[in-house]
Z-matrix of the N, CA and C atoms (Angstrom, degrees):
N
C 1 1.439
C 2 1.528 1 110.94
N 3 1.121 2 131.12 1 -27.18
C 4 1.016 3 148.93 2 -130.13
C 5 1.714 4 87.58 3 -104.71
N 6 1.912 5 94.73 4 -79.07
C 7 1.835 6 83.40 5 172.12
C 8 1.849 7 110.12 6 -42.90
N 9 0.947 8 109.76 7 -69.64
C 10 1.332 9 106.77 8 -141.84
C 11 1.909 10 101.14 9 -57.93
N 12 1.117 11 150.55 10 -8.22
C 13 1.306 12 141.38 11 86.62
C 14 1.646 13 125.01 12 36.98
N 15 1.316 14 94.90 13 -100.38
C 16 1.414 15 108.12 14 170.39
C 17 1.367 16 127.66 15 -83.89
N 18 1.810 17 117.36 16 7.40
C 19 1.539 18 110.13 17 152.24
C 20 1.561 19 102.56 18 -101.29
N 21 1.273 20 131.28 19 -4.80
C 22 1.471 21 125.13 20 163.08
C 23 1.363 22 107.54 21 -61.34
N 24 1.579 23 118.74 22 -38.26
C 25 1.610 24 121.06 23 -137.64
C 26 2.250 25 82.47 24 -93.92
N 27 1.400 26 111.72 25 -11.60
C 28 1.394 27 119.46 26 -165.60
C 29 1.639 28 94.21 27 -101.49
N 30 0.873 29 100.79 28 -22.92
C 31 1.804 30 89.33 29 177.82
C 32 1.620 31 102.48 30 -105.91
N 33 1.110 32 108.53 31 -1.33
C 34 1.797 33 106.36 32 161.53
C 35 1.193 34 123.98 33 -80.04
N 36 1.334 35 106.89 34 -31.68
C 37 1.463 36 126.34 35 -172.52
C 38 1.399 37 107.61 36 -81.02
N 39 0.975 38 113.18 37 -23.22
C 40 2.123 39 123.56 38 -167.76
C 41 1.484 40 95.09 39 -95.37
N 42 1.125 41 126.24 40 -34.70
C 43 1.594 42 140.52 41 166.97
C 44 1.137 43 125.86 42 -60.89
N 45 1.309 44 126.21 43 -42.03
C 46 1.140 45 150.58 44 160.18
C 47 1.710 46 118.35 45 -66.66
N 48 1.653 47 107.46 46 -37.93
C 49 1.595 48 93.79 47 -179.76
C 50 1.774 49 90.96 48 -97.81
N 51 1.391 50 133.75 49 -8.69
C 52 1.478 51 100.21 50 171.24
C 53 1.276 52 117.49 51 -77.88
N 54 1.725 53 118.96 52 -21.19
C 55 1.133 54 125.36 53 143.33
C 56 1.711 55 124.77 54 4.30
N 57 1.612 56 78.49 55 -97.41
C 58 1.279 57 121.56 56 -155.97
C 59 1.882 58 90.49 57 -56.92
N 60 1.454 59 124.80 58 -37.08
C 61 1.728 60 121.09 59 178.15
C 62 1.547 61 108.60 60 -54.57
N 63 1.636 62 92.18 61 -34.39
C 64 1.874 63 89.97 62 -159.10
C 65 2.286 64 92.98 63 -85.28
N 66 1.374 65 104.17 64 0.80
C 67 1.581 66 91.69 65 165.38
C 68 1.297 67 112.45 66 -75.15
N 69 1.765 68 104.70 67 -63.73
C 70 1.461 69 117.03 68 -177.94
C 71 1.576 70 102.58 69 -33.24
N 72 1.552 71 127.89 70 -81.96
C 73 1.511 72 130.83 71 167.05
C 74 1.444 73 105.09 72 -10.75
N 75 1.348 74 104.91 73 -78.29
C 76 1.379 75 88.39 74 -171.76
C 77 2.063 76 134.75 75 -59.76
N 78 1.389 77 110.87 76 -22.47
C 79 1.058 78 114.59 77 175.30
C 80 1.242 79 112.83 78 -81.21
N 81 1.666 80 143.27 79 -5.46
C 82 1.118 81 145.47 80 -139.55
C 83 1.710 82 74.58 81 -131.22
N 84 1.114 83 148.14 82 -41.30
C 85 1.616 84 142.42 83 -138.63
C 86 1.704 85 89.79 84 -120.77
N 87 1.602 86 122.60 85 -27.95
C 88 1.407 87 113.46 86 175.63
C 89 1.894 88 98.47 87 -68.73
N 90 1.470 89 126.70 88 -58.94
C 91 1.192 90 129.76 89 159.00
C 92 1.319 91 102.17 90 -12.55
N 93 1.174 92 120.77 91 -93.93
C 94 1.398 93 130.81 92 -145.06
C 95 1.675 94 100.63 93 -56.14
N 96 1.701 95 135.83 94 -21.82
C 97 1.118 96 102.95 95 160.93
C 98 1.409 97 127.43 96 -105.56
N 99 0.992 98 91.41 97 23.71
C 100 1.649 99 114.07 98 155.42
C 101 1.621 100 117.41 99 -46.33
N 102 1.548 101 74.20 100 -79.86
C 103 1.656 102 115.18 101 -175.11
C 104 1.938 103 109.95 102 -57.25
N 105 1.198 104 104.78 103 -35.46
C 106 1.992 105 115.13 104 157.61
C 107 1.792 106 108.09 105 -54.75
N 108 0.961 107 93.55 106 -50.87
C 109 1.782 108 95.53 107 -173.46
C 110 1.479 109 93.25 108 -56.14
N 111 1.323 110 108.67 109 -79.77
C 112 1.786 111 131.31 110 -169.90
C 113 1.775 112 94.79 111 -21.90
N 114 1.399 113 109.84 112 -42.31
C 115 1.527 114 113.30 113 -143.62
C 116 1.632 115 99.49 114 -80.48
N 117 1.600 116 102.22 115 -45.13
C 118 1.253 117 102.97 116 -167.86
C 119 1.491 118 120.97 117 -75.74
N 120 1.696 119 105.34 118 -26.98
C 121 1.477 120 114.80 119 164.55
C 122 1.575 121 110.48 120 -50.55
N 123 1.430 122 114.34 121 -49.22
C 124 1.515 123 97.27 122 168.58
C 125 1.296 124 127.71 123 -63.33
N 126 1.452 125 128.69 124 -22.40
C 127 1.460 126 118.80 125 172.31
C 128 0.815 127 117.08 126 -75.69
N 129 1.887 128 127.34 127 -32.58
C 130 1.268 129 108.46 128 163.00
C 131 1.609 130 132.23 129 -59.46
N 132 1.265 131 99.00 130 -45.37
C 133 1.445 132 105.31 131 177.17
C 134 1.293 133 127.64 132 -57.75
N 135 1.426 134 129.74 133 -47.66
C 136 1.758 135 137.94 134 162.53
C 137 1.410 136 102.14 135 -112.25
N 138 0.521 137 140.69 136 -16.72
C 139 1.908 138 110.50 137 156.68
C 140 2.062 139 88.01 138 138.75
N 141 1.456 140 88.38 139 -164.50
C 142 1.783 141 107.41 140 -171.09
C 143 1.490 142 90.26 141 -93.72
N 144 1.079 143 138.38 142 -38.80
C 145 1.899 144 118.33 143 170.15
C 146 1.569 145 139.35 144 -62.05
N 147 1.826 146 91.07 145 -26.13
C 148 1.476 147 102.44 146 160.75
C 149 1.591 148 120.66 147 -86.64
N 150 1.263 149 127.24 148 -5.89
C 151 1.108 150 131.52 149 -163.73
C 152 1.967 151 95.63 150 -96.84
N 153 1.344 152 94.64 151 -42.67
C 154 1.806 153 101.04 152 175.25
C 155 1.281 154 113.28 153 -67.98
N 156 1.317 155 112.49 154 -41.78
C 157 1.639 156 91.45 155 -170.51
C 158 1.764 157 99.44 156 -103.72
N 159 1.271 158 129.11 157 -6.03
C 160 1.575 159 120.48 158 149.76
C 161 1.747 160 127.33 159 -29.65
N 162 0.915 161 108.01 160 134.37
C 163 1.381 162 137.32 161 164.64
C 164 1.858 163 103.22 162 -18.77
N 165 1.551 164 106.51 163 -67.94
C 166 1.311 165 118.76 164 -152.01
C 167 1.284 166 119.56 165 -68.34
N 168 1.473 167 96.55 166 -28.54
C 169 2.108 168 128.01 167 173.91
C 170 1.361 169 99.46 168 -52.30
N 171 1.570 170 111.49 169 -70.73
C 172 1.313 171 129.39 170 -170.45
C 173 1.838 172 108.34 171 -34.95
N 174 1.758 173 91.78 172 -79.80
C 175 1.527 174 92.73 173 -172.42
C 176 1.246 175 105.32 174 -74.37
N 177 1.390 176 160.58 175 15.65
C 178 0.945 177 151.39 176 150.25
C 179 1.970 178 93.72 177 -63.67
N 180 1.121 179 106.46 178 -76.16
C 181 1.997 180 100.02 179 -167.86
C 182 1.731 181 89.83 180 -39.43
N 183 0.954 182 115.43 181 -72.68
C 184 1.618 183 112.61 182 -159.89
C 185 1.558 184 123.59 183 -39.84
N 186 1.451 185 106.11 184 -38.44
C 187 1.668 186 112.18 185 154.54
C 188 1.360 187 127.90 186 -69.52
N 189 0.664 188 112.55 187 -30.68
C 190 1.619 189 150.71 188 -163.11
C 191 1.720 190 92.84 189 -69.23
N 192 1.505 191 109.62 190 -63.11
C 193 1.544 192 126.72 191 176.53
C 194 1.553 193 105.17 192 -75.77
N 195 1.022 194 116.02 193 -59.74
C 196 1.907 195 111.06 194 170.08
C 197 0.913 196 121.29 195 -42.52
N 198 1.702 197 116.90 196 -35.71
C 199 1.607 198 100.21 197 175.09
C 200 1.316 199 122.26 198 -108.64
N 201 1.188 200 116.55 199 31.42
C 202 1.442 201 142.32 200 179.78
C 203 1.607 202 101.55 201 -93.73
N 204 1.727 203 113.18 202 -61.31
C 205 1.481 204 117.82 203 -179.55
C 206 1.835 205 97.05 204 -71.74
N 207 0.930 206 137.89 205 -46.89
C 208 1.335 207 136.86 206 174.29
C 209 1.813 208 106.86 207 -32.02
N 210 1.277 209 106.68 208 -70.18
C 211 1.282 210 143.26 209 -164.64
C 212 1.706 211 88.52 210 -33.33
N 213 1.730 212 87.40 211 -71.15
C 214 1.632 213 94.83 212 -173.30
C 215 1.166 214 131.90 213 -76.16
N 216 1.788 215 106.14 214 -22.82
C 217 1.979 216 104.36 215 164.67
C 218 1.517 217 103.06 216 -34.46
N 219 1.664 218 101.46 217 -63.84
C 220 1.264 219 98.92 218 -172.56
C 221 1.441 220 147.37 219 -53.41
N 222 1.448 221 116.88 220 -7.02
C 223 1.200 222 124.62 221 159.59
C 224 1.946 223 122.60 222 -84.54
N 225 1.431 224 84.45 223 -36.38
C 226 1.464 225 84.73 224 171.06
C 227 1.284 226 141.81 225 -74.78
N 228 1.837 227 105.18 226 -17.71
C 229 1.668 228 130.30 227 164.17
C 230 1.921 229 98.04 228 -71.65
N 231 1.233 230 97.83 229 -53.95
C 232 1.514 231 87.14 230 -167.96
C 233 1.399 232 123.35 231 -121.84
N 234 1.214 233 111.44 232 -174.79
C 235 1.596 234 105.63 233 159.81
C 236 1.303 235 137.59 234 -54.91
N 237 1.280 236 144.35 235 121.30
C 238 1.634 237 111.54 236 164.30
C 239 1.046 238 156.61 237 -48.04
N 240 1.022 239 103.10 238 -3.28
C 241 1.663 240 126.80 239 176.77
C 242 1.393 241 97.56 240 -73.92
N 243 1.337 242 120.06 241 -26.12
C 244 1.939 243 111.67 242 -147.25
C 245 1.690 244 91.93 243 -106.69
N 246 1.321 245 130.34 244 -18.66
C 247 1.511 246 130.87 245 -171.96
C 248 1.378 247 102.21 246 -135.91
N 249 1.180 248 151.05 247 19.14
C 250 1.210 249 141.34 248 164.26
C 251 1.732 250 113.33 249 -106.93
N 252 1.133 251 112.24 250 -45.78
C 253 1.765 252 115.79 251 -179.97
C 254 1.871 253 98.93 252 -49.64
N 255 1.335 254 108.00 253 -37.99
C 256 1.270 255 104.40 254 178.25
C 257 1.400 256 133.45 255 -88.11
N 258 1.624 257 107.19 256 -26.30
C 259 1.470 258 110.10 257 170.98
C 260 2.106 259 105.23 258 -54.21
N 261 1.463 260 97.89 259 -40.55
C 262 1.134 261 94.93 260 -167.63
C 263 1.693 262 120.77 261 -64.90
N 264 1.379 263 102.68 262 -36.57
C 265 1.613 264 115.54 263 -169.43
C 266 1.641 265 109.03 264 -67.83
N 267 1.954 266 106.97 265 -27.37
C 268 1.192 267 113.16 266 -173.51
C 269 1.151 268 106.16 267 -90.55
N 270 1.562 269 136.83 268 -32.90
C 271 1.632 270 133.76 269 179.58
C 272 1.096 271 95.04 270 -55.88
N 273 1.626 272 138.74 271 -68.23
C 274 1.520 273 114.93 272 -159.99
C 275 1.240 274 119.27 273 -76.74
N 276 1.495 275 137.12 274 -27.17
C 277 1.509 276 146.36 275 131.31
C 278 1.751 277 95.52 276 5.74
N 279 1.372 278 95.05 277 -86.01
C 280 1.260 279 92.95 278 -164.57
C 281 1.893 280 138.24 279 -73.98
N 282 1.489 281 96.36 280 -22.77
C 283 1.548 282 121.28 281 153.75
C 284 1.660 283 112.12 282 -46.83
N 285 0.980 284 90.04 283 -60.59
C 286 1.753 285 107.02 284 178.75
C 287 2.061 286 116.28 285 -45.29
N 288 1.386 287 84.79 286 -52.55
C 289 1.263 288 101.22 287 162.24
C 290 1.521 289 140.67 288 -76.34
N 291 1.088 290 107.43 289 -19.62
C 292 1.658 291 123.02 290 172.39
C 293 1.849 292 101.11 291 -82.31
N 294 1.773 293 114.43 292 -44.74
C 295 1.430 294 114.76 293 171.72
C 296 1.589 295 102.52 294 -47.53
N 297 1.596 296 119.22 295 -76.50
C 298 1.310 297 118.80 296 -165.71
C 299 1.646 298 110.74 297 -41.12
N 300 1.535 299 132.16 298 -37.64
C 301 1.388 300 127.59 299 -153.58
C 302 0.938 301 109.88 300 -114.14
N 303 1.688 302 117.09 301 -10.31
C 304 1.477 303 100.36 302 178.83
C 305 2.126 304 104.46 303 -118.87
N 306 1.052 305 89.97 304 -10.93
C 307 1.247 306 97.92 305 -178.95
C 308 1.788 307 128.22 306 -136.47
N 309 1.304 308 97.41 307 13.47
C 310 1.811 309 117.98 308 153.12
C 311 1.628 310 89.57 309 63.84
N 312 1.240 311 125.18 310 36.32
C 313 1.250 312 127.06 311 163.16
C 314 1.566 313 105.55 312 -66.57
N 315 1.264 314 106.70 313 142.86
C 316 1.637 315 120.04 314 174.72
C 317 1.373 316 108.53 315 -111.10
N 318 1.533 317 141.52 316 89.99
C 319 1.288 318 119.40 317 178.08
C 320 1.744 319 134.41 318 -52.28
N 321 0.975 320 132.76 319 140.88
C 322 1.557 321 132.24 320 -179.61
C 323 1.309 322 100.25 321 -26.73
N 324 1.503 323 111.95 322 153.00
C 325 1.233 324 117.66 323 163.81
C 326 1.450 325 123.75 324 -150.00
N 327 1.400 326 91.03 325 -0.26
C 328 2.035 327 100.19 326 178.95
C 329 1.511 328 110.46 327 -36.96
N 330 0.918 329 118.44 328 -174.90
C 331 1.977 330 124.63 329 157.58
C 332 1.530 331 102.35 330 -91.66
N 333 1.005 332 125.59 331 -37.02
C 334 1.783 333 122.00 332 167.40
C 335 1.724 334 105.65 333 -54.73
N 336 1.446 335 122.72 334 -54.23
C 337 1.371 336 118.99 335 -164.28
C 338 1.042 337 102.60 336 -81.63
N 339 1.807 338 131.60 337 -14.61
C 340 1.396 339 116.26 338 178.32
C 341 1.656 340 98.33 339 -92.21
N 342 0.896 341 137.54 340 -35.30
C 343 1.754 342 128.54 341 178.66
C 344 1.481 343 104.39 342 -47.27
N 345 1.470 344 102.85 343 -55.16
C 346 1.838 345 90.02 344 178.56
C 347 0.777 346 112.11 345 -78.43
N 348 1.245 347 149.06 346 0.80
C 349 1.570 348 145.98 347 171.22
C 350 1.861 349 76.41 348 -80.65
N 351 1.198 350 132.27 349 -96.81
C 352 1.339 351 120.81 350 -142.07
C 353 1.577 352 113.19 351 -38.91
N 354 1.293 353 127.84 352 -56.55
C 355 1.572 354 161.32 353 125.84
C 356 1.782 355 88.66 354 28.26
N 357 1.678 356 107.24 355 -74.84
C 358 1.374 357 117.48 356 164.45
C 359 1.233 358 132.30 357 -36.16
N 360 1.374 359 95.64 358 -53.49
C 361 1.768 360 105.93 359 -167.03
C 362 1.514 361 107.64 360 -81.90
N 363 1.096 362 125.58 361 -38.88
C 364 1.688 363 131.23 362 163.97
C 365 1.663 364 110.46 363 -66.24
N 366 1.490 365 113.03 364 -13.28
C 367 1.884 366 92.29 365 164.24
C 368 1.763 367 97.77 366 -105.09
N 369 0.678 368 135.04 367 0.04
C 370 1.630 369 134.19 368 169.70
C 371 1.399 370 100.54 369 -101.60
N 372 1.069 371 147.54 370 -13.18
C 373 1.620 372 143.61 371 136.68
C 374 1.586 373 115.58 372 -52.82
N 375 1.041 374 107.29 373 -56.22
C 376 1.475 375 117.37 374 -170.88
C 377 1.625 376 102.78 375 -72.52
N 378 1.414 377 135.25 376 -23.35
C 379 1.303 378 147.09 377 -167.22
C 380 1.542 379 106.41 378 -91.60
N 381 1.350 380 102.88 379 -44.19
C 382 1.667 381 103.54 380 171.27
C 383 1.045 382 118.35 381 -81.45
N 384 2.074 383 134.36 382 -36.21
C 385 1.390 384 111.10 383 143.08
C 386 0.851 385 156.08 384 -30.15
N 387 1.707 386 115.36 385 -29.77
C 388 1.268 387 143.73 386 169.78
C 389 1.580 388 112.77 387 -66.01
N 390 1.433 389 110.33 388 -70.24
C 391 1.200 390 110.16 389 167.93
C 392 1.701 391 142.81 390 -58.16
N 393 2.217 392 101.80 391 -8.09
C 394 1.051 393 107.19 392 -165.42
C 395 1.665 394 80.61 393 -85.13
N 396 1.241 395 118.04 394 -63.90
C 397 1.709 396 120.55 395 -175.46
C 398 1.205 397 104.67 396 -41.33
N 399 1.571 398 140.79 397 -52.89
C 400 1.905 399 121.70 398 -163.97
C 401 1.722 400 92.43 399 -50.43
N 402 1.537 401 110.77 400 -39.31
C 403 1.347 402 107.59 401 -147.70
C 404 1.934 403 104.90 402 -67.71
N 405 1.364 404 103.63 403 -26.83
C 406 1.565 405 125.00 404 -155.99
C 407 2.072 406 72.60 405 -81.91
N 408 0.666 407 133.73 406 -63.84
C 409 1.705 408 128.70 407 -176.51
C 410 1.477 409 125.69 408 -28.32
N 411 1.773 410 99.91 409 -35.66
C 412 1.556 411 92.79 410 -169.39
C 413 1.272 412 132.53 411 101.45
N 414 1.688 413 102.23 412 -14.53
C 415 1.491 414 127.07 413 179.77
C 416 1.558 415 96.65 414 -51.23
N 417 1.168 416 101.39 415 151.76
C 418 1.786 417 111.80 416 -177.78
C 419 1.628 418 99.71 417 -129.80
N 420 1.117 419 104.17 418 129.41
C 421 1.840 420 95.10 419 166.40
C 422 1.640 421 118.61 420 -34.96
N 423 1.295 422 109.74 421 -49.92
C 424 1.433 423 103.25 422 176.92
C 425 1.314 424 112.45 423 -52.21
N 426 1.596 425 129.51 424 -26.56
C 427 1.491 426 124.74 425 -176.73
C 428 1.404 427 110.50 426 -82.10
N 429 1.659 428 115.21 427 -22.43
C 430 1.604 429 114.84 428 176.26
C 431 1.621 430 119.73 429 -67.76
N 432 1.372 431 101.25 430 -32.22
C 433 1.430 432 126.99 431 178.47
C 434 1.554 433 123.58 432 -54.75
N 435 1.669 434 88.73 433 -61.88
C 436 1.474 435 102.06 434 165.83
C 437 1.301 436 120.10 435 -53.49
N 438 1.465 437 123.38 436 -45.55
C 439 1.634 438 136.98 437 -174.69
C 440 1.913 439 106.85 438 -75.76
N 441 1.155 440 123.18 439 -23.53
C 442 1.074 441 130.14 440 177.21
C 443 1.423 442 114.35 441 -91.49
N 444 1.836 443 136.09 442 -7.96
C 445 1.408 444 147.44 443 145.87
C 446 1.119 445 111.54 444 -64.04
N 447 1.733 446 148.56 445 -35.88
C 448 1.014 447 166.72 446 154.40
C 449 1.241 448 119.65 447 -60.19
């Protein structure tokens, strides 16, 4: 009882930190289109020299690159199934949230903009199920490849 215990409590923990990559990813990649908006408002507003040597340019690449190597630790530590459903749920989480607080965005709210918002969110549910199971299979690109000559 005892092992099987502490190989539950070891596959929680491995679950939990591929998890925990596809948060970081996701909070680092909701930022970064944050930080696109922020960036481009400055080019429009003072030109392409203020936009380069601005603030928003900068840490935008630098997140931008962090959550790129983040992104992919996390596929290569784990499955996709275990860090991607979440990178995704948390990038717009947090996008969403950088619009409302930093830029007084109001999201839609009609009954038309919320149906396609739901409409949305149930085919990007159904898309990451999809993709969490091929991934839970073992399928290798080389096996999609092969099946897609046939």
């Amino acid at each position: 009882m005892l092992v099987q215990t502490i190989a539950l409590l070891a596959a929680l923990g491995a679950a939990l930190g591929f998890a925990l990559y596809g948060v970081v990813a996701g909070v680092l990649f909701g930022l970064v289109a944050g930080l696109v908006k922020l960036s481009l408002q400055t080019f429009t507003r003072d030109g392409l020299t203020a936009a380069l040597v601005g603030w928003p340019t900068w840490t935008l690449v630098v997140l931008g690159l962090c959550g790129v190597a983040v992104n992919q630790q996390a596929y290569r530590v784990g499955a996709l199934s275990a860090s991607m459903p979440i990178l995704n749920v948390v990038n717009v989480v947090v996008a969403l949230t950088f619009g409302v607080l930093v830029f007084d965005e109001v999201p839609a709210h009609t009954s038309m903009a919320l149906l396609v918002q739901a409409l949305a969110l149930g085919c990007i549910a159904g898309g990451l199920v999809g993709l969490g199971r091929h991934a839970d299979t073992g399928s290798t690109h080389s096996d999609l490849v092969h099946r897609a000559a046939y």
